[in-house]
TORKOL-4160 file (C-alpha; in steps of 0.2 Angstrom, whole numbers, padded with zeros to 4 digits, m for minus):
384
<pt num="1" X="m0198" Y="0974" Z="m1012"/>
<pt num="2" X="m0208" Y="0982" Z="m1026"/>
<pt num="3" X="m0228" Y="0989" Z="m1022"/>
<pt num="4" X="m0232" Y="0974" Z="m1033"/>
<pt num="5" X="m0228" Y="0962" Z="m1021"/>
<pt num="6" X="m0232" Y="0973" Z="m1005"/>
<pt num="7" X="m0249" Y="0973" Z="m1014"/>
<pt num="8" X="m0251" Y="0956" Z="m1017"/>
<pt num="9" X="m0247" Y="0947" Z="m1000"/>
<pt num="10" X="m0257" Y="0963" Z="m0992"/>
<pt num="11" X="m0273" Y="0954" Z="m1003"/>
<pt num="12" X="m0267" Y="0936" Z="m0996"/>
<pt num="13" X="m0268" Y="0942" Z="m0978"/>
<pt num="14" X="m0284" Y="0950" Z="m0982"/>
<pt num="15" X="m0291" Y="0932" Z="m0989"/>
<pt num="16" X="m0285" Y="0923" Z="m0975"/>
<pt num="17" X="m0294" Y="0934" Z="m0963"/>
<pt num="18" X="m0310" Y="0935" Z="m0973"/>
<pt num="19" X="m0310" Y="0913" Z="m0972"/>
<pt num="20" X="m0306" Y="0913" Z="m0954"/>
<pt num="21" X="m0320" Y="0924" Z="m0950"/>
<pt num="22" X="m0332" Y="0915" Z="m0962"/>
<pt num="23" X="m0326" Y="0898" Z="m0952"/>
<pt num="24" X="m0330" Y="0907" Z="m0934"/>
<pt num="25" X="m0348" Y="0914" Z="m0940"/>
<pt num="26" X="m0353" Y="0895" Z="m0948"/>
<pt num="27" X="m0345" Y="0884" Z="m0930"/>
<pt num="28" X="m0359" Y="0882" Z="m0919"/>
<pt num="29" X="m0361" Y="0886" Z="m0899"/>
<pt num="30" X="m0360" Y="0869" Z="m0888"/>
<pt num="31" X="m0372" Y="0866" Z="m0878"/>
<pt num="32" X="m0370" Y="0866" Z="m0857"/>
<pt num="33" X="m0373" Y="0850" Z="m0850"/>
<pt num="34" X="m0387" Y="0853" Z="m0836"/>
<pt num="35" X="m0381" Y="0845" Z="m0821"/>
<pt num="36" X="m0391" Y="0837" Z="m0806"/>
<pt num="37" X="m0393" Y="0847" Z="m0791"/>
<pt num="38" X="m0386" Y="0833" Z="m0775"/>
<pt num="39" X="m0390" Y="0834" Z="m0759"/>
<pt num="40" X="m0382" Y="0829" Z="m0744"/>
<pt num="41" X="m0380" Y="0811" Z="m0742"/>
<pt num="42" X="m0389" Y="0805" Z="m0726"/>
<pt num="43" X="m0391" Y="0790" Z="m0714"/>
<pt num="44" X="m0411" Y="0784" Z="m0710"/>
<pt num="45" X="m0419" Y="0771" Z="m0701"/>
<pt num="46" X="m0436" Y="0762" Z="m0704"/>
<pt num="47" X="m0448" Y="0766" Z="m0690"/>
<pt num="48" X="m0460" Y="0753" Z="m0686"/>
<pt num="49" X="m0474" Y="0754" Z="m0673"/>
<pt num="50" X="m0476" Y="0742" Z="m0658"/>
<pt num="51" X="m0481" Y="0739" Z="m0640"/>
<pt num="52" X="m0465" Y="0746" Z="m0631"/>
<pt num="53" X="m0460" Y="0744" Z="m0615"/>
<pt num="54" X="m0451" Y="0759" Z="m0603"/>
<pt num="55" X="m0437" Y="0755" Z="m0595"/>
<pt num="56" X="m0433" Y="0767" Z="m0579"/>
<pt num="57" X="m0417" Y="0766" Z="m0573"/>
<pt num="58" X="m0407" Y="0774" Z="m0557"/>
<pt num="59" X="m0395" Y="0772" Z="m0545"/>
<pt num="60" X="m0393" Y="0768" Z="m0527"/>
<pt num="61" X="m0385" Y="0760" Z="m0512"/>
<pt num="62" X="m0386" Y="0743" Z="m0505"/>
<pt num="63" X="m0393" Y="0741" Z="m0488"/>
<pt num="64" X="m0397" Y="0729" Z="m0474"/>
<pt num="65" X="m0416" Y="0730" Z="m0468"/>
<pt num="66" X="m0413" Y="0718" Z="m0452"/>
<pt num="67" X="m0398" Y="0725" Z="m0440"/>
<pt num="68" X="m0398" Y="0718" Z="m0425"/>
<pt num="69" X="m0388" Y="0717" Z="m0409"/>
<pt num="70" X="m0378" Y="0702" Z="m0400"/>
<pt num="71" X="m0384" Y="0703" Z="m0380"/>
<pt num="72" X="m0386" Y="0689" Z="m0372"/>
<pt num="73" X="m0402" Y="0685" Z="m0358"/>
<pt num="74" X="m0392" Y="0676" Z="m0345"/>
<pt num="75" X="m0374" Y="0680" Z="m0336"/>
<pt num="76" X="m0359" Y="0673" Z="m0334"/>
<pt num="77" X="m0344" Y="0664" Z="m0343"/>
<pt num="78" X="m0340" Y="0662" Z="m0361"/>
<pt num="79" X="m0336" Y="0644" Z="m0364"/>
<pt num="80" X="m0337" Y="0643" Z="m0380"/>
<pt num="81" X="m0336" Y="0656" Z="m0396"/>
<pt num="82" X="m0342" Y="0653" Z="m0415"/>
<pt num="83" X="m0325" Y="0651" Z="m0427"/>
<pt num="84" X="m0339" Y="0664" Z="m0436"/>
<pt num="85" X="m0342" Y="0675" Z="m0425"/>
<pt num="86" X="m0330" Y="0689" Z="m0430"/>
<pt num="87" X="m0329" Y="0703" Z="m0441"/>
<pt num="88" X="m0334" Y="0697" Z="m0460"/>
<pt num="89" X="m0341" Y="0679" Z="m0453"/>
<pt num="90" X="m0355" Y="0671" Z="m0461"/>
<pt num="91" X="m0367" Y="0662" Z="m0451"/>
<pt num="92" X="m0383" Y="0649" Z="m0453"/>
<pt num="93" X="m0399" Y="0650" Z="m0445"/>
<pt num="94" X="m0397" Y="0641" Z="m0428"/>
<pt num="95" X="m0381" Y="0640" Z="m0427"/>
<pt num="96" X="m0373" Y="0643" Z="m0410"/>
<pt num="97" X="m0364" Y="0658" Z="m0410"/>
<pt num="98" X="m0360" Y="0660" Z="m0391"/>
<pt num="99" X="m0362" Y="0649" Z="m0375"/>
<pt num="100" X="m0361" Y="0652" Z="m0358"/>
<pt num="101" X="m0356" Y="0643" Z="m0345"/>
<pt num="102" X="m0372" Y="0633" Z="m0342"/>
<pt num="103" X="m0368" Y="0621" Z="m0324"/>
<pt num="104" X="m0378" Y="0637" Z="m0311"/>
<pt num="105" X="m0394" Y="0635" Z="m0324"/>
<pt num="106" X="m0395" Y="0615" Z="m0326"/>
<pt num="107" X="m0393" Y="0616" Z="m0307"/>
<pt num="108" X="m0408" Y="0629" Z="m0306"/>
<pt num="109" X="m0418" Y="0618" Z="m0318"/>
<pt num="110" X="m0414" Y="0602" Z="m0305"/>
<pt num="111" X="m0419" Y="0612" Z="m0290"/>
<pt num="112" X="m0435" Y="0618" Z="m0301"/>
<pt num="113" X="m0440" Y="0599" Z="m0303"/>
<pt num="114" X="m0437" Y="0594" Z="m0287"/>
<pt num="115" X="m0450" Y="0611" Z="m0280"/>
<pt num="116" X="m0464" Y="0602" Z="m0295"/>
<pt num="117" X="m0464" Y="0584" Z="m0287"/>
<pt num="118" X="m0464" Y="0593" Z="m0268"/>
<pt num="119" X="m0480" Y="0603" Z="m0273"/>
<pt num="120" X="m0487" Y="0588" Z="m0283"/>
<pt num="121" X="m0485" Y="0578" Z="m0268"/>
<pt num="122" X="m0494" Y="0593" Z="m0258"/>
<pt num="123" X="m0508" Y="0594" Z="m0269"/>
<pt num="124" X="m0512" Y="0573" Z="m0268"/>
<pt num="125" X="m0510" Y="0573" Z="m0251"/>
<pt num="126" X="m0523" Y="0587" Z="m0249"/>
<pt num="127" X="m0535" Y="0579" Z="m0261"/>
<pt num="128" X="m0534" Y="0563" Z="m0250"/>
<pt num="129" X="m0537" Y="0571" Z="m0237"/>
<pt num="130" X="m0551" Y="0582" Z="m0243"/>
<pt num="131" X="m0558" Y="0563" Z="m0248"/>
<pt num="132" X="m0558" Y="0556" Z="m0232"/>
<pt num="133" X="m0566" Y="0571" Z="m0224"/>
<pt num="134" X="m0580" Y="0573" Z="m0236"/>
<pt num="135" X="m0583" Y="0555" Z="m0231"/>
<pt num="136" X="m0584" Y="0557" Z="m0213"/>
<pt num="137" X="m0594" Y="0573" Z="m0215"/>
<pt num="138" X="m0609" Y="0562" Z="m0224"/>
<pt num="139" X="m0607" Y="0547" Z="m0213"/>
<pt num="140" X="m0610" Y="0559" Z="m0195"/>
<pt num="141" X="m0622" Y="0569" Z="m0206"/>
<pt num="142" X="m0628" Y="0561" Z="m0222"/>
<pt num="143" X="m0637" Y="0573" Z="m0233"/>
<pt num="144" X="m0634" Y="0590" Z="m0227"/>
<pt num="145" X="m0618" Y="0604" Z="m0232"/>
<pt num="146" X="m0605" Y="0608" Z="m0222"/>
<pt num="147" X="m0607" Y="0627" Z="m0217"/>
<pt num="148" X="m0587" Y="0631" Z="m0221"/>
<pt num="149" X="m0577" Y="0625" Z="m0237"/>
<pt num="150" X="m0564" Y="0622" Z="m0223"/>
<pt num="151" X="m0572" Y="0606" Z="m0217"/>
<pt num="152" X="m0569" Y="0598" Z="m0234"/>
<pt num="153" X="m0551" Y="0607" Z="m0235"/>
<pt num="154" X="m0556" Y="0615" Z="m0251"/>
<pt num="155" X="m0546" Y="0630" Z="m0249"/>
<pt num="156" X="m0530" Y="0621" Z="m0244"/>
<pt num="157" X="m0534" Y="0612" Z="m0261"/>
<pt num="158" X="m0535" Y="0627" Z="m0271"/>
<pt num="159" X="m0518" Y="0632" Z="m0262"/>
<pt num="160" X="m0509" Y="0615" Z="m0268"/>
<pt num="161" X="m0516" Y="0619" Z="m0285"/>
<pt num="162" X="m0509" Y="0636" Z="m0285"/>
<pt num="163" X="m0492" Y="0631" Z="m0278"/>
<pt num="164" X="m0489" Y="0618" Z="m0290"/>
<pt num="165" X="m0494" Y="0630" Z="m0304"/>
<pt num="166" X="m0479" Y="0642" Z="m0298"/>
<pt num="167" X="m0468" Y="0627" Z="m0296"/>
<pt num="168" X="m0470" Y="0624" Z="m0314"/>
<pt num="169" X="m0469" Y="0641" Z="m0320"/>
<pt num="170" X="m0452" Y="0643" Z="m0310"/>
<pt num="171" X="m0448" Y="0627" Z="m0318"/>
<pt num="172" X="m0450" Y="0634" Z="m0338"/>
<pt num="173" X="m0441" Y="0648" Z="m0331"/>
<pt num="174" X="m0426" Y="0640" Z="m0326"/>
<pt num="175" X="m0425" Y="0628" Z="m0341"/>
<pt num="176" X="m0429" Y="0644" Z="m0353"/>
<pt num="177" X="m0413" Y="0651" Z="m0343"/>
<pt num="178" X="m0402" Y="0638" Z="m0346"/>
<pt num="179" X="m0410" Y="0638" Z="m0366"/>
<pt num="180" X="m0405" Y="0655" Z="m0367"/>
<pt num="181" X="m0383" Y="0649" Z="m0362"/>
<pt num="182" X="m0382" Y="0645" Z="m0383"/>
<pt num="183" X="m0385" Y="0661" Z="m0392"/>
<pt num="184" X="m0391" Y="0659" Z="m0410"/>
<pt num="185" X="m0403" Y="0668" Z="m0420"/>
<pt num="186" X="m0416" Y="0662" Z="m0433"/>
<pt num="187" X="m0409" Y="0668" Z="m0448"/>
<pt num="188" X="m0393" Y="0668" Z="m0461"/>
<pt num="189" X="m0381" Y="0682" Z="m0458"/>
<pt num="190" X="m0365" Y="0689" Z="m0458"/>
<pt num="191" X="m0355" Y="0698" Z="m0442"/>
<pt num="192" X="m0350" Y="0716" Z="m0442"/>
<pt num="193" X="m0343" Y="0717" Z="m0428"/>
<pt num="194" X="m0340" Y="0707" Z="m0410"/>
<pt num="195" X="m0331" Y="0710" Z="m0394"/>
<pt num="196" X="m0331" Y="0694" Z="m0384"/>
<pt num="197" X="m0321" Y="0679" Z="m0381"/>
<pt num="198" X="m0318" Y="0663" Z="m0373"/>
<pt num="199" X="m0317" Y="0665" Z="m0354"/>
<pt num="200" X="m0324" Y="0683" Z="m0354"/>
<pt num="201" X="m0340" Y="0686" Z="m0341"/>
<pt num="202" X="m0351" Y="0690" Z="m0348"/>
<pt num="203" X="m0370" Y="0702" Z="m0340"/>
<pt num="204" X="m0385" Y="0700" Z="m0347"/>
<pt num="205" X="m0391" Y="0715" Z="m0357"/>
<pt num="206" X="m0375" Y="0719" Z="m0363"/>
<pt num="207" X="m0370" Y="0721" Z="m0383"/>
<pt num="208" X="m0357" Y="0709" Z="m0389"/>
<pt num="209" X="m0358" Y="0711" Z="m0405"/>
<pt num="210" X="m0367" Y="0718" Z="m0421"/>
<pt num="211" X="m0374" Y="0708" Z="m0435"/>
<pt num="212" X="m0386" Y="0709" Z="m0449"/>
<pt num="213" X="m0399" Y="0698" Z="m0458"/>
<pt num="214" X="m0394" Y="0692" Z="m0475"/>
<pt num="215" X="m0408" Y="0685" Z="m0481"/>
<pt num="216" X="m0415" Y="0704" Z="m0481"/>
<pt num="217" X="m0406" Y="0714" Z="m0492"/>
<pt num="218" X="m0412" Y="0731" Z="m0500"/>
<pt num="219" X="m0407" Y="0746" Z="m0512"/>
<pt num="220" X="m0414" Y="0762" Z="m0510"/>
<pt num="221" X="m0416" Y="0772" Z="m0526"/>
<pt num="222" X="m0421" Y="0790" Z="m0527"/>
<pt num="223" X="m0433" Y="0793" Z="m0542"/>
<pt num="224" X="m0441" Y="0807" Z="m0550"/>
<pt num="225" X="m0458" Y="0807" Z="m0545"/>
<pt num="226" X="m0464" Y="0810" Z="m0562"/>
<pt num="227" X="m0456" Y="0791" Z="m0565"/>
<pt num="228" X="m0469" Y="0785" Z="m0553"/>
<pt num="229" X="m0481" Y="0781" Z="m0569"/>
<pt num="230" X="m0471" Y="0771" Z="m0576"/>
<pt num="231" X="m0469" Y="0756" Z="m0566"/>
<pt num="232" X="m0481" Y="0745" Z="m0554"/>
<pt num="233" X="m0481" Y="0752" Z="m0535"/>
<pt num="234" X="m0483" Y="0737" Z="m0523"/>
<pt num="235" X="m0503" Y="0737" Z="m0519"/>
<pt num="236" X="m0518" Y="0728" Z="m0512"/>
<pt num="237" X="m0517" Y="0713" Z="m0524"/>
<pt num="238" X="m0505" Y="0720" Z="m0534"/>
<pt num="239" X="m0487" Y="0715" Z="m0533"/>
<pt num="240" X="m0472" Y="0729" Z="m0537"/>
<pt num="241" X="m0464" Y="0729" Z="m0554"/>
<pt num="242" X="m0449" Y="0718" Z="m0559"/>
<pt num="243" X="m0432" Y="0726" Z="m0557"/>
<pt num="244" X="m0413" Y="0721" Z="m0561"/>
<pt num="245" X="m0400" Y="0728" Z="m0549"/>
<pt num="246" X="m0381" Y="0727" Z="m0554"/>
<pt num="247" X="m0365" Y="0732" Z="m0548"/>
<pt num="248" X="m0344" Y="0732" Z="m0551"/>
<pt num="249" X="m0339" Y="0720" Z="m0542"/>
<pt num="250" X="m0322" Y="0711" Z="m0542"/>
<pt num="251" X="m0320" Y="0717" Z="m0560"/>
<pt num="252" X="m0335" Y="0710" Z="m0565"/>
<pt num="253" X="m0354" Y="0718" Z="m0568"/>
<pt num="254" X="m0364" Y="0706" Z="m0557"/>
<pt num="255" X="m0384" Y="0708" Z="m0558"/>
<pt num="256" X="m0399" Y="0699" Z="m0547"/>
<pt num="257" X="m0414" Y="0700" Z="m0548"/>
<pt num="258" X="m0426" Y="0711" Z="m0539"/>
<pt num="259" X="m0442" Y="0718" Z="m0536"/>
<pt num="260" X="m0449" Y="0735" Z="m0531"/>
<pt num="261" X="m0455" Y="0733" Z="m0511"/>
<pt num="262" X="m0461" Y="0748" Z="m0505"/>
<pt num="263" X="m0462" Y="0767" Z="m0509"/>
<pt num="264" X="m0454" Y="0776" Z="m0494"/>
<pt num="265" X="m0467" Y="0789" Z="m0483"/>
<pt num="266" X="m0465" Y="0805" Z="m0492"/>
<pt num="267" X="m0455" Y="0813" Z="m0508"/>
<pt num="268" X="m0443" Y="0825" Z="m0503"/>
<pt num="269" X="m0448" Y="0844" Z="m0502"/>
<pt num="270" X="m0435" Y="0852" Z="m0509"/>
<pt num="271" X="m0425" Y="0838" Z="m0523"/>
<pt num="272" X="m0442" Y="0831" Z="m0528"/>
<pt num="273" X="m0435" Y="0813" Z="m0530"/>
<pt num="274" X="m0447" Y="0798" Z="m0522"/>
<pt num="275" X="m0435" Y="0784" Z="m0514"/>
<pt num="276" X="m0439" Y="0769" Z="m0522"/>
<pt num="277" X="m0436" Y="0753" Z="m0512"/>
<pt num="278" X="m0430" Y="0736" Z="m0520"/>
<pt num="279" X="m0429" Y="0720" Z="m0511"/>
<pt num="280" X="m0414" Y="0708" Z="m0518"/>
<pt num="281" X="m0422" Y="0692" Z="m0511"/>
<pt num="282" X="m0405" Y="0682" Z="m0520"/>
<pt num="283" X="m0392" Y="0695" Z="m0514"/>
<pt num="284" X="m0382" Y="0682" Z="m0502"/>
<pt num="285" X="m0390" Y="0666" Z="m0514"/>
<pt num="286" X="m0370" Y="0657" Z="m0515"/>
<pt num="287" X="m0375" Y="0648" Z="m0530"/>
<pt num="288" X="m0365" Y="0656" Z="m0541"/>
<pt num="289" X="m0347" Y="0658" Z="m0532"/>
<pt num="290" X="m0347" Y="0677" Z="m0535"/>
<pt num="291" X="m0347" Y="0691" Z="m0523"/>
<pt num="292" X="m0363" Y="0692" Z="m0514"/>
<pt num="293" X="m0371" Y="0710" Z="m0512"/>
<pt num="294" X="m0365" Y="0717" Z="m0497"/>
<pt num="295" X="m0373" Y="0733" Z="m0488"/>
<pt num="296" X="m0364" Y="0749" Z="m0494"/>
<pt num="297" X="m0363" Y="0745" Z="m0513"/>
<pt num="298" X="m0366" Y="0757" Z="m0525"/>
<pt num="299" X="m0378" Y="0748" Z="m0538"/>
<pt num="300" X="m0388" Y="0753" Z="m0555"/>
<pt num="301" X="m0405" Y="0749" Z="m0555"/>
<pt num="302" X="m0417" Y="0744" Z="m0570"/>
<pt num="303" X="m0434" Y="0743" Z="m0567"/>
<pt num="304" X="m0446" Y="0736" Z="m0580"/>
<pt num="305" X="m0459" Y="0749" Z="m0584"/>
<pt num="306" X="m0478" Y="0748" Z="m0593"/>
<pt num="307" X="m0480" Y="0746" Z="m0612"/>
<pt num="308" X="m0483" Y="0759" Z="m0623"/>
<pt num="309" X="m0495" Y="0756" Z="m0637"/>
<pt num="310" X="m0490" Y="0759" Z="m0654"/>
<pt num="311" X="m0478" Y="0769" Z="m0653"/>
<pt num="312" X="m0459" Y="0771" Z="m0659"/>
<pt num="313" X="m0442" Y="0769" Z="m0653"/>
<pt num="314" X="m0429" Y="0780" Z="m0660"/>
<pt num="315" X="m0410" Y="0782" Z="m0654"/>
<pt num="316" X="m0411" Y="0799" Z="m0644"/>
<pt num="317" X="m0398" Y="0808" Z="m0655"/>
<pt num="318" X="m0412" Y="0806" Z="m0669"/>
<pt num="319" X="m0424" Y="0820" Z="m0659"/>
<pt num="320" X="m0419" Y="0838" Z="m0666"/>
<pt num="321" X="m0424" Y="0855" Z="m0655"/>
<pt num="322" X="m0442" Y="0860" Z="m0650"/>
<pt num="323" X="m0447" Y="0842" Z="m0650"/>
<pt num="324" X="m0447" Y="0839" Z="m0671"/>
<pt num="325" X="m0438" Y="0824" Z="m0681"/>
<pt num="326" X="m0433" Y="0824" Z="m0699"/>
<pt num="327" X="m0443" Y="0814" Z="m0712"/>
<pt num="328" X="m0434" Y="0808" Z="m0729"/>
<pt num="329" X="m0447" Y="0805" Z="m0742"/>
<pt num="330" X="m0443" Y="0803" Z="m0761"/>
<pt num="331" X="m0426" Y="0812" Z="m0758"/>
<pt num="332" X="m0433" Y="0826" Z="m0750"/>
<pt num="333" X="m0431" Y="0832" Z="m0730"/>
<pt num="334" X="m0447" Y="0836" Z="m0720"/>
<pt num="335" X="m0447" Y="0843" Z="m0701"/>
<pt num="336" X="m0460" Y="0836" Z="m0695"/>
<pt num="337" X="m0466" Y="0838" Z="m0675"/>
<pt num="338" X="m0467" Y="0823" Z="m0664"/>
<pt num="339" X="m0477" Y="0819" Z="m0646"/>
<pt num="340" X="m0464" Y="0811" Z="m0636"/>
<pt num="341" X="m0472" Y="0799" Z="m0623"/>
<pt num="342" X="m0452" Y="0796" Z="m0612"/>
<pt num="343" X="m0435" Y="0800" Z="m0618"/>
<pt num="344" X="m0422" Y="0789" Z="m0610"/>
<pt num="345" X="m0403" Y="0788" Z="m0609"/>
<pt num="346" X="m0400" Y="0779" Z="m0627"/>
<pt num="347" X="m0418" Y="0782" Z="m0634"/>
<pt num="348" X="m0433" Y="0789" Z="m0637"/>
<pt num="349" X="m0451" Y="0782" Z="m0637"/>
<pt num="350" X="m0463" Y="0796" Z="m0647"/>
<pt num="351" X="m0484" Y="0789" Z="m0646"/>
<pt num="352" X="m0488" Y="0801" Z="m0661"/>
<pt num="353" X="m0478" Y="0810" Z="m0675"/>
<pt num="354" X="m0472" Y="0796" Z="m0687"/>
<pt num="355" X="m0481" Y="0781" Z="m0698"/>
<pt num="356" X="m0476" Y="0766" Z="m0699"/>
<pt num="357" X="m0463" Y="0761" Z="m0714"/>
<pt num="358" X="m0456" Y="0779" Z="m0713"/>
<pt num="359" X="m0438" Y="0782" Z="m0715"/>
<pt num="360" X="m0429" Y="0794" Z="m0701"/>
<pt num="361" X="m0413" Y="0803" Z="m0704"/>
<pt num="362" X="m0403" Y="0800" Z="m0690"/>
<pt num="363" X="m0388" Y="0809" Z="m0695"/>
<pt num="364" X="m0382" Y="0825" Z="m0691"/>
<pt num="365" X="m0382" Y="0839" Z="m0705"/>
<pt num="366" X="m0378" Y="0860" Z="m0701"/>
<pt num="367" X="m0391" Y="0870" Z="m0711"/>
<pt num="368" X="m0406" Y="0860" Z="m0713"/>
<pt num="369" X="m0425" Y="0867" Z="m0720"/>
<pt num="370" X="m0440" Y="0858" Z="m0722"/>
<pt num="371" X="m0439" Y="0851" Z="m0743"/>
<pt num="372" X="m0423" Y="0850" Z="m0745"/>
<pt num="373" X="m0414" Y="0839" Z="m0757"/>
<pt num="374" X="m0404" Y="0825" Z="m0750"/>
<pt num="375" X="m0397" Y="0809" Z="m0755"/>
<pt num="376" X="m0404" Y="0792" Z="m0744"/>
<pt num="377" X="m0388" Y="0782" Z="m0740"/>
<pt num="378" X="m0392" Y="0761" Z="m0743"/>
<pt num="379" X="m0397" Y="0751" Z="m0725"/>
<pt num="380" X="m0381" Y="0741" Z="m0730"/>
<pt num="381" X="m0370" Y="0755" Z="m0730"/>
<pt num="382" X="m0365" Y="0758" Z="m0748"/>
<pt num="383" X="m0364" Y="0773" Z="m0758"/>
<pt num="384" X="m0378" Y="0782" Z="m0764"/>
């Protein structure tokens, strides 16, 4: 190649450089797109106020108020034995649960007649004669007083009287003894226990068997005594507060209604907790066909509590440490300190803190401060 030609394509290479450099000075810089910052895309809730109601809730056992004994008043043979009277057997008010052999006590109520006529007779027969001598005293001395009572027989008069009295007395006696050979009591219940049968002697005094009342049937809760605001206490003219009691039962959840009855004597030194008491009036009510409350049952309690005035119920995840909520407002998060009146199992009830239309967040974010960006997710659930 000749210096001509080296020359020449050293002066091409020279151009093309020149025009590329001139094309790189007269492009312009872009622009950078300024994106939006986003925050964290949150759940919320409207908050309304309103009059809220507390409801305290507990656990506690089943009881039976009225236990009571079998034992008869009168000895002697068993002639006849209740089909209910045994372990687990239901019985009615007045129903005859036992009777004793009752010939000796309808033969002591005979022979206690027959001692009412004899003193009635003796009683007559001295009035008559008290008649007649009151009569012969005024004919031999008309006007004037006998100087003894004898003369008229008044005191054999007062002694019929008293005898007939004791003759009718002995008389209830022995029909209240022969009363007492059916044994019932006055009220719906179910046996425990019994250990007595047909043709078994039976003495007076002595425990047969052990049964309880069903129409009296109680739960015994122990409570917090800083519960004891919440609810109605049983007072002068005051009835308890209105409760629900339910159990397992028969792979069910049974409920009845109850009420509370009574606040036991004193709160326990050292736990702190006040036993509640609850009367289940329906506990053995059979209407339904399910399983009746029975003594020993392990039962949850829900007791409905006062009202609250304006105040607002949130779910209890939605409370964050040292007694603060968050607040979502045009996108941005605020901490805000709340009063909370009662904080329950699933929620919370706060009487000061929030206004009314706010939206709460209620879901859970790691590093969180007070104006932070985020994004409000839709009440339906769609994305923002």
């Amino acid at each position: 190649m000749t210096k001509r030609h080296i020359l020449l394509s050293f002066l091409i290479l020279l151009l093309g450089l020149g025009g590329a450099g001139l094309l790189a000075l007269s492009r312009k810089t872009p622009q950078r797109e300024q994106k939006p910052v986003l925050g964290p895309l949150v759940e919320t809730i409207e908050v309304q106020a309103a009059d809220n109601p507390v409801l305290i809730e507990g656990t506690g056992e089943a009881y039976a108020r009225s236990m009571t004994t079998l034992v008869p008043q009168v000895s002697g043979r068993v002639v006849e034995v209740s089909p209910d009277l045994v372990g687990g057997g239901r019985f009615r008010a007045g129903e005859v649960l036992l009777k004793i052999d009752p010939r000796d006590y309808e033969l002591a109520v005979e022979s206690a007649e027959a001692a009412v006529i004899r003193a009635e007779v003796q009683l007559e027969t001295q009035q008559a004669e008290a008649q007649s001598a009151e009569r012969e005293w005024n004919a031999i001395h008309p006007g004037e007083e006998p100087a003894s009572s004898l003369v008229l027989r008044k005191p054999q008069i007062r002694q019929a009287q008293a005898e007939l009295k004791a003759a009718r007395a002995k008389l209830e006696t022995a029909r209240l003894q022969l009363e007492r050979t059916a044994v019932s009591f006055p009220f719906d219940g179910i046996v425990l226990d019994e250990t007595v049968d047909v043709g078994q002697f039976v003495m007076s005094g002595k425990s047969l068997a052990t049964l309880y009342s069903t129409s009296e049937i109680e739960v015994r809760v122990p409570m917090e005594s800083r519960e004891l605001g919440f609810f109605d206490l049983p007072g002068p003219g005051r009835r308890g507060a209105e409760a629900e009691v339910l159990a397992e039962l028969g792979g069910k959840t049974l409920q009845w209604k109850a009420r509370v009855s009574r606040i036991e004597g004193q709160i326990d030194p050292k736990s702190r907790m006040a036993p509640i008491i609850l009367e289940v009036p329906g506990a053995f009510s059979g209407d339904r066909g399910e399983i009746p409350l029975y003594p020993g049952t392990f039962v949850r309690v829900r007791i409905q509590g006062h009202s609250i005035p304006s105040s607002f119920v949130i779910p209890r995840s939605a409370l964050r440490e040292n007694n603060t909520v968050w607040v979502i407002k045009d996108n941005t998060l605020e901490i805000r300190p709340v009063t909370i009146a009662r904080a329950e199992k699933e929620r919370a009830i706060l009487s000061s803190g929030l206004e009314p239309g706010e939206h709460l967040v209620t879901s859970l974010l790691e590093a969180v401060t007070s104006g932070m960006t985020v994004r409000e997710a839709p009440q339906d659930g769609g994305a923002a």
